[in-house]
Backbone bond lengths (Angstrom), bond angles and torsions (degrees), N, CA, C in turn:
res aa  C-N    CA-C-N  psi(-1)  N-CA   C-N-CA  omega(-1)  CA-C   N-CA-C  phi
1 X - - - 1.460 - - 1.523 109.77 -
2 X 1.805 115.36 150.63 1.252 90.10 -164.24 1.919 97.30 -106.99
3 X 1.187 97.61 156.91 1.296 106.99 -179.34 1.572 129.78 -92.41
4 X 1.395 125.82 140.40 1.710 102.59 -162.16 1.546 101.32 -111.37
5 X 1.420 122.17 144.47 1.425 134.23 -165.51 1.362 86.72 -85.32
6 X 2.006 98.92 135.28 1.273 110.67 -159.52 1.746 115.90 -140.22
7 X 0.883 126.49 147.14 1.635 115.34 -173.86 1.492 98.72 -60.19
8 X 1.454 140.05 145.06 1.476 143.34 164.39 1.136 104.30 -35.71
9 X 1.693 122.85 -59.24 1.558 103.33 -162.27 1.534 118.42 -80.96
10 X 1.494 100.02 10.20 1.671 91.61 170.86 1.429 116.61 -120.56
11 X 1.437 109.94 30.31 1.818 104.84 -171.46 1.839 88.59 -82.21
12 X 1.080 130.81 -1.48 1.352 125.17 -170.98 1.906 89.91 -80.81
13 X 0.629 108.17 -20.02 1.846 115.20 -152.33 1.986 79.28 -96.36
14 X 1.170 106.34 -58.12 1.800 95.94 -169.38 1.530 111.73 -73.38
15 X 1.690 128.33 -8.24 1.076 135.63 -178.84 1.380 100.67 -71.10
16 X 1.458 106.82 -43.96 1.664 119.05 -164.28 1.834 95.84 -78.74
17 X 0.909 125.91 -91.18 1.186 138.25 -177.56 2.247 109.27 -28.28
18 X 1.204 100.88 -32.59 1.904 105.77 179.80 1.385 68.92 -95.56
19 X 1.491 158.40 81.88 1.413 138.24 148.76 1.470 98.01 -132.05
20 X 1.324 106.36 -150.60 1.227 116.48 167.41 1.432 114.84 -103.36
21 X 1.302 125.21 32.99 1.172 132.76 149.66 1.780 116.75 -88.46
22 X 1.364 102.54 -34.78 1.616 119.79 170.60 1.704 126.65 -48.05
23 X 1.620 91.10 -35.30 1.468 128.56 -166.13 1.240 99.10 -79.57
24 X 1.580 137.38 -45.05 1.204 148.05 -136.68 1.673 101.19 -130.61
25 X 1.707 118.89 -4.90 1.141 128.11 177.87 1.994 85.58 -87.27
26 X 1.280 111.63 -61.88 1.641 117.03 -169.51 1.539 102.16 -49.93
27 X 1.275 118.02 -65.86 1.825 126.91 -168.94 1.611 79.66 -42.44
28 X 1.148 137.94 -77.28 1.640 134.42 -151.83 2.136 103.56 -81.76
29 X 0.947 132.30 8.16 1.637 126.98 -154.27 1.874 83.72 -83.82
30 X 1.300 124.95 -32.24 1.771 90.99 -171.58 1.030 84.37 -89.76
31 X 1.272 147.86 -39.40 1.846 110.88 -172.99 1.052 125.42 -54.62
32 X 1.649 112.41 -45.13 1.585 122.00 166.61 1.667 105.21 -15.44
33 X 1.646 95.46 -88.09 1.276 116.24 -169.68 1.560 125.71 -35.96
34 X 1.673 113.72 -29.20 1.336 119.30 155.67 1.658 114.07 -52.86
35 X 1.362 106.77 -62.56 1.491 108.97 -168.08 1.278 120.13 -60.90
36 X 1.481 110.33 -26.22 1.829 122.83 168.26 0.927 129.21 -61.56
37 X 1.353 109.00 -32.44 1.668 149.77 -163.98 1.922 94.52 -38.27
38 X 1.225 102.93 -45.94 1.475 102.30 -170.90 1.534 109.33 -66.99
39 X 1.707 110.87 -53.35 1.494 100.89 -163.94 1.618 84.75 -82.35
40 X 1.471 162.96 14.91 1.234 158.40 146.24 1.456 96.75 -36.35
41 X 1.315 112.45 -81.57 1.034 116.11 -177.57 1.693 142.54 -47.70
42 X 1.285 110.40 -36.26 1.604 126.24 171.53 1.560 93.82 -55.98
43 X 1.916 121.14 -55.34 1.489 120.17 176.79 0.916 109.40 -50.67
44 X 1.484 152.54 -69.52 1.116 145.20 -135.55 1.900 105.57 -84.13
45 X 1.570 113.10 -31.78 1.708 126.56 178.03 1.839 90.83 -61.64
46 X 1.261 129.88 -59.23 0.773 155.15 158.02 1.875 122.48 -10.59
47 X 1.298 105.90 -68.11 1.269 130.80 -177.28 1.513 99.75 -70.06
48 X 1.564 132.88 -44.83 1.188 138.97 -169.58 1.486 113.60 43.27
49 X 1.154 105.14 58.21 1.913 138.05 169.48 1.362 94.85 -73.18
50 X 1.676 109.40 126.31 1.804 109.17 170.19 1.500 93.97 -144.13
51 X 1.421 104.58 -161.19 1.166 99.39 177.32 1.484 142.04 -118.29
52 X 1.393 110.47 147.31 1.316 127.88 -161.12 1.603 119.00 113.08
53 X 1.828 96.28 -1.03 1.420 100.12 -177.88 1.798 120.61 -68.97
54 X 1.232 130.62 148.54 1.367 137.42 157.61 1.905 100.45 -64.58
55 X 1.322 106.01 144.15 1.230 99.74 -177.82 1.631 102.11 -153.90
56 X 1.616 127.21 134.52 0.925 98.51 175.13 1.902 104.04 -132.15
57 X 1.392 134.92 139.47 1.282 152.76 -159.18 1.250 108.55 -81.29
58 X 1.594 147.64 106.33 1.382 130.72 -169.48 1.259 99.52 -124.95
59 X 1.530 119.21 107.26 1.168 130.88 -166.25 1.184 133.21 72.65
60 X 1.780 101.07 52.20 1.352 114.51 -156.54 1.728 104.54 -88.09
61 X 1.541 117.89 8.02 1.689 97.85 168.02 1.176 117.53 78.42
62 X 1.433 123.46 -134.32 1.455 149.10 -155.85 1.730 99.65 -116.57
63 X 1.404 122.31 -4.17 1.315 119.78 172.17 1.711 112.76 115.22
64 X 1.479 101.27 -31.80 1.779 93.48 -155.78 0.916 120.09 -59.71
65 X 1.769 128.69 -25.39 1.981 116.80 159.70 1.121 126.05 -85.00
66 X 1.414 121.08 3.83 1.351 136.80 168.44 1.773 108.78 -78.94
67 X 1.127 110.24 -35.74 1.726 134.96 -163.48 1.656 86.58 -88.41
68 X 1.369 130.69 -71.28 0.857 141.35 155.63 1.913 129.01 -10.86
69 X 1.122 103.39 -87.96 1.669 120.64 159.12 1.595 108.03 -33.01
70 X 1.788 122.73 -54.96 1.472 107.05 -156.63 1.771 93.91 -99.34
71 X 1.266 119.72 13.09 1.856 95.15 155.72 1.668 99.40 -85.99
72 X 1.502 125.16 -26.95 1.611 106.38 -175.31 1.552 111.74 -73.40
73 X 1.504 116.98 -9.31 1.526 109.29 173.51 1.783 129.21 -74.70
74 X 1.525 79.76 -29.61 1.097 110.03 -169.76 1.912 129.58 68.88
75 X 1.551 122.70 -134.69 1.292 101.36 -175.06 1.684 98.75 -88.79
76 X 1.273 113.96 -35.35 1.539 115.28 -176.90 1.848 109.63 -71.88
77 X 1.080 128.50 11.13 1.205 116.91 169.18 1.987 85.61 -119.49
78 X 1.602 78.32 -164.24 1.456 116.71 -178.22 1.715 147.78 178.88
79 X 1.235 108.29 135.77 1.724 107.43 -150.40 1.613 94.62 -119.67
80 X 1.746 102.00 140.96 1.059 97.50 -160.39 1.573 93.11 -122.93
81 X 1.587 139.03 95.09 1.382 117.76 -176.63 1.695 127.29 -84.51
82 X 1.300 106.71 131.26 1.785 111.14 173.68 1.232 124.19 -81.61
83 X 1.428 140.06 147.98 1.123 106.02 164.06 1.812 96.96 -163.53
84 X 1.133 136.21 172.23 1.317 119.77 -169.81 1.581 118.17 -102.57
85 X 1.316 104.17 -1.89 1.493 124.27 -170.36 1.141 96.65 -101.54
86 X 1.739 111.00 148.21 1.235 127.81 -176.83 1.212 116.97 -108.04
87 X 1.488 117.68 -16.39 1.173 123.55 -176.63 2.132 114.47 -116.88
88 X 1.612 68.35 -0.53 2.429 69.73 166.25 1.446 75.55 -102.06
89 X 1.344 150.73 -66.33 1.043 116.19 -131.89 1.735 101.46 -78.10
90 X 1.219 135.72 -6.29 1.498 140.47 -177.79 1.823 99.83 -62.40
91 X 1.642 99.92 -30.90 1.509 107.52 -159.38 1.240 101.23 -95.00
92 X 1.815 141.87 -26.91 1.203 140.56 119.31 1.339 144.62 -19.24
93 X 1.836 109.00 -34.72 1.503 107.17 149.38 1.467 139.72 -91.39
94 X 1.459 99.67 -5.93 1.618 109.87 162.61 1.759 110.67 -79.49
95 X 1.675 124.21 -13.85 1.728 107.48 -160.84 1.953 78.42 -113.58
96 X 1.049 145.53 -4.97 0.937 132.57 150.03 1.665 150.03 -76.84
97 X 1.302 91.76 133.75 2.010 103.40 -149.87 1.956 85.67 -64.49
98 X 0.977 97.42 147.65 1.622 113.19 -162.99 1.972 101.94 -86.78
99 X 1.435 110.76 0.04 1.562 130.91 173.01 1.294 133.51 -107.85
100 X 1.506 88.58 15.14 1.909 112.76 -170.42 1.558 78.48 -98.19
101 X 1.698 91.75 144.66 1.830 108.99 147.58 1.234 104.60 -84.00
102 X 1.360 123.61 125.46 1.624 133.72 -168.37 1.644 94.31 158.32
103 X 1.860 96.07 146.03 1.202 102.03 149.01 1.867 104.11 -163.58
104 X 1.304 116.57 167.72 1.491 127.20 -155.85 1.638 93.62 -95.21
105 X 0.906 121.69 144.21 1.439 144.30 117.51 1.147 156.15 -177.33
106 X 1.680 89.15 159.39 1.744 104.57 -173.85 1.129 121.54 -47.24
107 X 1.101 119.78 121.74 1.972 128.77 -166.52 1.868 115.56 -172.88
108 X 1.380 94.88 142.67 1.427 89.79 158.05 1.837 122.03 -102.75
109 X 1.364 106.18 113.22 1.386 97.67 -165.50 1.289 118.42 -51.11
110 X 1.382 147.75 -19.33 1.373 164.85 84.36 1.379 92.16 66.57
111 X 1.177 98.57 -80.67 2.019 123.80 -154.47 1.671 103.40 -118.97
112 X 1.391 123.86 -17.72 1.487 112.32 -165.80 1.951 85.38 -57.97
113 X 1.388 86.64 167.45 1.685 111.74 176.62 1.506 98.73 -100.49
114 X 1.085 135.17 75.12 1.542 139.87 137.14 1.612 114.37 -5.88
115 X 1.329 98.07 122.07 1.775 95.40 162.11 1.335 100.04 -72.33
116 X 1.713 109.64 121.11 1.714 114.02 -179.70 1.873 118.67 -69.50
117 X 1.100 81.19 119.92 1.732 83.64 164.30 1.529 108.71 78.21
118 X 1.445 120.08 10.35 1.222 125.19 160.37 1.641 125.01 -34.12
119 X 1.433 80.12 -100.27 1.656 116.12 -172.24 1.573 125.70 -51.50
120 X 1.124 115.86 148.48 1.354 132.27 -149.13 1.558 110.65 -97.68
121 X 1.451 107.27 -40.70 1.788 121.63 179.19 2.115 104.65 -163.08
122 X 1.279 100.35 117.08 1.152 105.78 178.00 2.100 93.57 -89.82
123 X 1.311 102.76 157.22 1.351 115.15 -164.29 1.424 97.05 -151.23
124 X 1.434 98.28 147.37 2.046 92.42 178.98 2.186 69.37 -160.72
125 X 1.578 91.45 144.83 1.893 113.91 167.82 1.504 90.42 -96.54
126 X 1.013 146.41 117.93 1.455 134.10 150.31 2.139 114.32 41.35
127 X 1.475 100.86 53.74 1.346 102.44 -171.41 1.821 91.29 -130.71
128 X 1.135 121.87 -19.16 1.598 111.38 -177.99 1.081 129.42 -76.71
129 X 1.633 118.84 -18.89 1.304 125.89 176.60 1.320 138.24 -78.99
130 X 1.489 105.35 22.74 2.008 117.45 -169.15 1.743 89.00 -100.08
131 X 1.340 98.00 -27.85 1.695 100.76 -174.27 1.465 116.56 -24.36
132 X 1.493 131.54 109.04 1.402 116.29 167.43 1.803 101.12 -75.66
133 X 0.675 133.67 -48.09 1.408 118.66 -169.77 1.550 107.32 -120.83
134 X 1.901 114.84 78.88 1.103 128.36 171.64 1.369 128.17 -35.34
135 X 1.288 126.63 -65.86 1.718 135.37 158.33 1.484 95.70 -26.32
136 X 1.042 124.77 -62.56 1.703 116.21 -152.63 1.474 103.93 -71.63
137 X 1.583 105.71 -40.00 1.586 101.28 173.49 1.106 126.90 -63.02
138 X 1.248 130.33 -31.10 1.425 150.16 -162.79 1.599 106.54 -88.20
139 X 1.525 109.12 -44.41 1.958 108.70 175.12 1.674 93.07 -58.97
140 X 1.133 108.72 -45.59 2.292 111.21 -165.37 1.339 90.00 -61.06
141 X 1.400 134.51 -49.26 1.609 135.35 -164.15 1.476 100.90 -71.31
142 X 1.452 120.44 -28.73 1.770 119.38 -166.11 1.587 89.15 -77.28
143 X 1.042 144.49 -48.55 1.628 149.50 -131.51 1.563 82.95 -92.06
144 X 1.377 123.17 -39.45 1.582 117.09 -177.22 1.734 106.12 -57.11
145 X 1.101 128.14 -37.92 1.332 113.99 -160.47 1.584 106.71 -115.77
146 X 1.181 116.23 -170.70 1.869 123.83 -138.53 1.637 93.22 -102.84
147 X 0.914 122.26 146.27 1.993 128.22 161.17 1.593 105.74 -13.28
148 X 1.358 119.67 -47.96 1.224 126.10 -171.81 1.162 117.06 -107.69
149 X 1.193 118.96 -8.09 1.581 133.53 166.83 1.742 117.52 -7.50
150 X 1.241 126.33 -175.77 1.367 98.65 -172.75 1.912 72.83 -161.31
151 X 1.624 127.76 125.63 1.815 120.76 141.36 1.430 100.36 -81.94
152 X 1.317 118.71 158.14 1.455 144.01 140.03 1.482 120.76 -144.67
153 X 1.098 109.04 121.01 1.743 109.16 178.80 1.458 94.45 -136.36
154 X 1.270 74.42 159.56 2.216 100.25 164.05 2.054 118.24 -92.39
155 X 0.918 86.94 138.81 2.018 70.32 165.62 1.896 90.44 -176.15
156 X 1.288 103.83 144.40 1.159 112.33 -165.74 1.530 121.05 -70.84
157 X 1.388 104.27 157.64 1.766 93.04 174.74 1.540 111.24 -106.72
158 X 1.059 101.69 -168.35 1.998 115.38 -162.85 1.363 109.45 -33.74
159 X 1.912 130.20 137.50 0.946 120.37 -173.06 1.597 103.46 -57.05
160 X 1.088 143.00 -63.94 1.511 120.38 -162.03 1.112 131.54 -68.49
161 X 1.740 110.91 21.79 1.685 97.62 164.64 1.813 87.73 -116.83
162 X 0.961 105.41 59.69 1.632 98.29 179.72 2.137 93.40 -156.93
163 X 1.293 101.58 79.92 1.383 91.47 -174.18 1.518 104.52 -90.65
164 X 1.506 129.66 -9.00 1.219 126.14 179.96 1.577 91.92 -56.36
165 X 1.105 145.90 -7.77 1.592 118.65 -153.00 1.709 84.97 -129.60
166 X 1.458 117.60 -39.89 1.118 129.07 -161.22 1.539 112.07 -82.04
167 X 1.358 122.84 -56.79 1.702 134.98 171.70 1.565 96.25 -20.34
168 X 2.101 122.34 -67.38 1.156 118.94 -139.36 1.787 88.33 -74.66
169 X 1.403 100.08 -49.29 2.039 96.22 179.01 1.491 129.35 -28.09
170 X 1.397 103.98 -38.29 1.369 106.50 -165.43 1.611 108.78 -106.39
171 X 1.072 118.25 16.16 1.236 135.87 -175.58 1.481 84.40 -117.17
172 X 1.387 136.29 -38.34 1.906 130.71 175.80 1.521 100.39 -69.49
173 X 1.042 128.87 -24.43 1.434 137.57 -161.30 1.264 110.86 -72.03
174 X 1.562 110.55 -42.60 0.970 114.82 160.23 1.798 141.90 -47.74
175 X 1.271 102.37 -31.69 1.349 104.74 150.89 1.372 140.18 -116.18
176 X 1.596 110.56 -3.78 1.445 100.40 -174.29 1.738 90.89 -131.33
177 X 1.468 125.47 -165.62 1.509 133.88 -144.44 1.615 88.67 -99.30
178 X 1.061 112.65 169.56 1.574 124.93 -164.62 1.128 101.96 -105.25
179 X 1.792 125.28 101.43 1.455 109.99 -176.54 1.682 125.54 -43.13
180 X 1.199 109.18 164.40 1.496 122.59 -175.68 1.924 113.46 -51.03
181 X 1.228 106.92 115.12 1.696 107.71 -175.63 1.702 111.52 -42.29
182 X 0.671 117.33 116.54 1.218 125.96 162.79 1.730 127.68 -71.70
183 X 1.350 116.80 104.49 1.582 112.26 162.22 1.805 127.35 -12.33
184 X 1.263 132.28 105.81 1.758 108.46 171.54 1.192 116.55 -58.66
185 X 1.520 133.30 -4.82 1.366 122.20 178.35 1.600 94.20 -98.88
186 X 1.814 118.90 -25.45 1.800 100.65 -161.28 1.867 109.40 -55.34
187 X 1.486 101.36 166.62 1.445 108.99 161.29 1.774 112.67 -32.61
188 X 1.554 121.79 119.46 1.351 116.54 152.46 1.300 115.06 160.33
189 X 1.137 118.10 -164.14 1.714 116.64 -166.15 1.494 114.99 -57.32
190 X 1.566 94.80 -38.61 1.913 102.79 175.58 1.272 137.29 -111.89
191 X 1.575 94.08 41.32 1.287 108.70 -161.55 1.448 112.93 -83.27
192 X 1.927 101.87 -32.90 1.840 108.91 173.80 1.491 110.58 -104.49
193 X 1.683 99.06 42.10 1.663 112.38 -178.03 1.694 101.71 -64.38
194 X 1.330 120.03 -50.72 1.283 119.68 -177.65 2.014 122.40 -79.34
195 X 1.349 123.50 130.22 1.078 125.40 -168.29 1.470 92.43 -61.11
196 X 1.765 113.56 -78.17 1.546 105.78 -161.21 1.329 121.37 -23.93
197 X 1.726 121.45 -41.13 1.511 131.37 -167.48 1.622 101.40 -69.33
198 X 1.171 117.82 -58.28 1.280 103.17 -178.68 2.295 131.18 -76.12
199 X 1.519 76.73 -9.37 1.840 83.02 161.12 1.640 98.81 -76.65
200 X 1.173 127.93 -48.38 1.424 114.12 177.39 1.296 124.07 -66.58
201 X 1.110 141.65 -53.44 1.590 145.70 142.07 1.326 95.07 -4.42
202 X 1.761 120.27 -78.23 1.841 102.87 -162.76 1.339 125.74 -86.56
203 X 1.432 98.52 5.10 1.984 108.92 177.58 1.721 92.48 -88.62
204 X 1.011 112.93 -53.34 1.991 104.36 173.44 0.884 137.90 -58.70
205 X 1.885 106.58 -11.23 1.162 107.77 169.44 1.804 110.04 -104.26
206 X 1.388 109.82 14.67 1.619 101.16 -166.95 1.035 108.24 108.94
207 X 1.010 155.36 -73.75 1.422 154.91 165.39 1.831 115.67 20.31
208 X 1.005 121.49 139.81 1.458 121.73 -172.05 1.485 93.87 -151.57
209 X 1.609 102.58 158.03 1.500 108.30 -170.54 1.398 140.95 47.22
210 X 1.541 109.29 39.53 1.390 115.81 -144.76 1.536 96.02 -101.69
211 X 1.362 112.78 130.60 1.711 132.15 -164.02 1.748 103.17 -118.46
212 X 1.129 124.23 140.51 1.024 129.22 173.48 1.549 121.21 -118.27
213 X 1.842 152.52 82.28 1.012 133.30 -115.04 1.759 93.39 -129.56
214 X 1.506 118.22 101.66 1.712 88.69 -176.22 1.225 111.16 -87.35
215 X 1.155 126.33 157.05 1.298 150.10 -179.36 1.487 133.43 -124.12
216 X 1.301 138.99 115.38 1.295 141.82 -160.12 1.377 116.47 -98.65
217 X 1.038 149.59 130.44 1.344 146.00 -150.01 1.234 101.50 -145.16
218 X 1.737 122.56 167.63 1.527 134.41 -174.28 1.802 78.10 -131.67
219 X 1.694 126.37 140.98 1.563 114.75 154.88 1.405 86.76 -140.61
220 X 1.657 110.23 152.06 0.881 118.28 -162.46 1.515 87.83 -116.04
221 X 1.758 100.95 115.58 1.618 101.16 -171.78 1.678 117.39 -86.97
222 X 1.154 85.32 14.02 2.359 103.35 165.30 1.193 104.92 -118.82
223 X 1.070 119.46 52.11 1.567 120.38 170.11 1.426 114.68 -14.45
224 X 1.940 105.59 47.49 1.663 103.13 167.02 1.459 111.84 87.02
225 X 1.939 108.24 -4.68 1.737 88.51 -179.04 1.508 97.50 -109.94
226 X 1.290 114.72 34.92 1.777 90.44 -178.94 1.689 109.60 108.05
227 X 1.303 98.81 170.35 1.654 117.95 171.35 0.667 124.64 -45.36
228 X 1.478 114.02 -70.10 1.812 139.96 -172.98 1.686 92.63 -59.25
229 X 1.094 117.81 -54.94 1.423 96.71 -158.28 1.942 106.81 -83.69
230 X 1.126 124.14 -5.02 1.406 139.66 147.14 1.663 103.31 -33.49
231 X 1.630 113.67 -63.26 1.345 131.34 -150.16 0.978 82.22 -74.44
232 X 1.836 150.70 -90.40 1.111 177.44 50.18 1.885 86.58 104.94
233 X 0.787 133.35 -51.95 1.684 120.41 176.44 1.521 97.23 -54.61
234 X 1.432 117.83 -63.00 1.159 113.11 -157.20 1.520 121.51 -52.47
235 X 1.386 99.75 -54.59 1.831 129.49 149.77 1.488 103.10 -18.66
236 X 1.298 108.50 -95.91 1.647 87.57 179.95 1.650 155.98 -107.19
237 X 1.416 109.56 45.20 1.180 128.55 154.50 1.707 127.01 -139.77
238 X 0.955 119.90 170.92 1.758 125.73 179.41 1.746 109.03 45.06
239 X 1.157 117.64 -177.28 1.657 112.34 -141.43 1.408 112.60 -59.56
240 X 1.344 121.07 -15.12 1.571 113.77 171.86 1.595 105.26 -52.11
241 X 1.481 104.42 -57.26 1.535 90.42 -180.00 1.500 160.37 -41.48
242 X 1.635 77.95 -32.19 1.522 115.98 -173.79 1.352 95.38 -78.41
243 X 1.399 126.27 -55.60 1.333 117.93 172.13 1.604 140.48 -60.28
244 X 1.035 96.71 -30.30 1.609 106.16 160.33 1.620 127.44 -65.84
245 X 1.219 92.88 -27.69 1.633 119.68 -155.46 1.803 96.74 -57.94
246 X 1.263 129.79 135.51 1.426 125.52 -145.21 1.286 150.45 43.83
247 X 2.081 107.86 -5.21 1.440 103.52 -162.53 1.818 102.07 -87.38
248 X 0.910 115.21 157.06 1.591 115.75 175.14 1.507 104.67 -48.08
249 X 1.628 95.06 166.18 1.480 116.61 -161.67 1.640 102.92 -82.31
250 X 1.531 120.83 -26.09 1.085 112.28 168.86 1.892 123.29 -61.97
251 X 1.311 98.04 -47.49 1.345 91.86 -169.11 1.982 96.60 -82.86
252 X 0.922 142.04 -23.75 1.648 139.36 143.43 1.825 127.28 -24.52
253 X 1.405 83.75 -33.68 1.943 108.67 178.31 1.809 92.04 -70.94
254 X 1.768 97.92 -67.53 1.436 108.14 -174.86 1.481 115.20 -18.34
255 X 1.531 98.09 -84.82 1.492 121.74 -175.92 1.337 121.10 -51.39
256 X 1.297 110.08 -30.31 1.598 118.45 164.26 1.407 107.55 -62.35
257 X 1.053 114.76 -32.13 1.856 127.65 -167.30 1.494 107.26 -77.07
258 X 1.195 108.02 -44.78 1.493 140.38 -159.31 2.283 91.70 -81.54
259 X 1.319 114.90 -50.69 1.129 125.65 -171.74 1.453 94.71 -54.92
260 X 1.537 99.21 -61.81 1.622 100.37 -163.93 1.478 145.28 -34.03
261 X 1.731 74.42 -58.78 1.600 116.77 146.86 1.399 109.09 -19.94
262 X 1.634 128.53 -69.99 1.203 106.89 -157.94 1.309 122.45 -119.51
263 X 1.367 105.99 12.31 1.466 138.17 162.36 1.937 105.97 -72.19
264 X 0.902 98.13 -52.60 1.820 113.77 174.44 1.411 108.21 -13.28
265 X 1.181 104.14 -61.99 1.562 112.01 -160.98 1.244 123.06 -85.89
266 X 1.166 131.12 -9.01 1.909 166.18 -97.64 1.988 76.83 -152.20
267 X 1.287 109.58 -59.35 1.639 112.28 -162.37 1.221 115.63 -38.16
268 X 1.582 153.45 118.16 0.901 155.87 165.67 1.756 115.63 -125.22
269 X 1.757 101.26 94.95 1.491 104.00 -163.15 1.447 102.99 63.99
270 X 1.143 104.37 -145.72 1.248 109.04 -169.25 1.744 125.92 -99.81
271 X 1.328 114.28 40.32 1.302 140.55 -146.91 1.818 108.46 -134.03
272 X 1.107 128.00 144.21 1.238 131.59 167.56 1.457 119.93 -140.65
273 X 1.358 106.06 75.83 1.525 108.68 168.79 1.450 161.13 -6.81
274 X 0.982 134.07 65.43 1.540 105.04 -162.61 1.642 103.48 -125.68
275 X 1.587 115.48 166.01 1.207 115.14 158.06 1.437 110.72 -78.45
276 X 1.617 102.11 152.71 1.354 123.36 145.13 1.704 123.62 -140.04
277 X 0.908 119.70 154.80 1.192 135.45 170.21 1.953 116.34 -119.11
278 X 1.237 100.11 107.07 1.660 104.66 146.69 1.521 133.86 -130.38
279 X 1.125 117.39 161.23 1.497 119.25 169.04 1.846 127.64 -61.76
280 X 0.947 117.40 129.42 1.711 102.60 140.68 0.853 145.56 -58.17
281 X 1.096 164.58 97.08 1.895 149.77 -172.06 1.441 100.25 -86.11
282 X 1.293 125.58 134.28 1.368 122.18 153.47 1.090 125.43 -143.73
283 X 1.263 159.76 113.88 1.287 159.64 -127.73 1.832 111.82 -155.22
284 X 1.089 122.28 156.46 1.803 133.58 156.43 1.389 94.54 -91.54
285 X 1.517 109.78 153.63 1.469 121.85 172.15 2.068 95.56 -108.47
């Protein structure tokens, strides 16, 4: 498998992601993409991608805003997705129509060498925030795009206005140990939870006109099939997982038990509700 040259402080981030977390991002990536489906969209209204634009994908995953982005360019534009995984992006070149302007690669946007002064609107779904050293990524990401260039990304805000992710955790909490605290600045989902931090991040890196837009969302964490598969999202990806991840099958039963529990009531048809909240980022380069 091939491996992508990476800034030091983030080979922890490509260890995890080329792991079996990578593996378990693909087995789950179209449900994902249902449940995202909402803030997908606010990004992409957002991004104001048309056609003929240069476009480039930062932390484009399994493909779907990359797949996404290059039908609005059409044949005279083109979308270029990054991503640090070798094996989402393998799963990105199998769900992509072979007549799209687009193409994948493995890179850490960090250090990749950008065609300078290309691109038209850099775009990332919740992919910028693993960054150990944001500024540095963000000057390499500014040099990618044009005088007038345009960032917009998504990345979530503070865990407690985000109970789609949080409800099933603390319902695991209940039976097993509370993963390890995490830094608000370290690498991770809530890392560009706070606005001030990330107006500073893109003013140090160059950044001009930088907007911060929050946004409130409904995702339905059963992407439409029901309970069980509500439970079973939670089960295997984002911090439920991590927390379960080695504990015996009894206390795994628990928390599954414990999840159900409070997912139960949430069910509407075949739907499971939750809030979220994330930001916009949007900036001039």
């Amino acid at each position: 498998m091939n491996t992508p040259v990476v800034h030091d402080r983030n080979a922890d981030q490509a260890a995890y992601w080329n792991g079996p977390a990578g593996q378990r991002w693909i087995e789950r990536q179209e449900t994902q993409d249902v449940v995202l489906a909402p803030a997908s969209a606010v990004l992409f209204e957002r991004a104001l991608v048309g056609e003929g634009n240069r476009v480039i994908d930062v932390g484009c995953g399994c493909g779907a805003t990359t797949i996404a982005l290059a039908k609005r360019v059409g044949p005279k534009g083109h979308v270029t997705g990054v991503d640090i995984s070798a094996p989402m992006l393998a799963r990105a070149r199998e769900r992509a129509n072979t007549g799209l302007p687009l193409n994948f690669v493995l890179a850490d946007a960090t250090v990749h060498p950008f065609e300078p002064g290309r691109a038209d609107v850099v775009t990332s779904r919740f992919g910028v925030m693993f960054f150990a050293e944001p500024v540095v990524s963000f000057v390499n990401i500014r040099k990618a795009l044009r005088p007038s260039g345009r960032l917009v990304f998504a990345c979530w805000q503070e865990p407690r206005r985000n109970p789609w992710m949080m409800l099933p955790l603390q319902s695991a909490y209940k039976h097993v140990p509370r993963l390890p605290e995490v830094g608000p600045e370290d690498p991770g989902p809530f890392s560009f939870a706070r606005e001030d931090r990330v107006r500073r991040i893109l003013s140090e890196a160059g950044f001009s006109s930088i907007a911060m837009e929050p946004v409130d969302l409904m995702l339905d964490i059963a992407a439409g099939r029901g309970l069980d598969a509500a439970v079973n999202s939670a089960l295997s990806i984002g911090p439920v997982s991590r927390a379960l991840d080695g504990q015996p099958p009894d206390l795994i039963a628990a928390a599954t038990g414990s999840m159900r529990a409070v997912l139960a009531p949430l069910e509407k048809g075949n739907s499971v509700m939750l809030g979220a909240a994330i930001w916009i980022a949007t900036a001039s380069a």
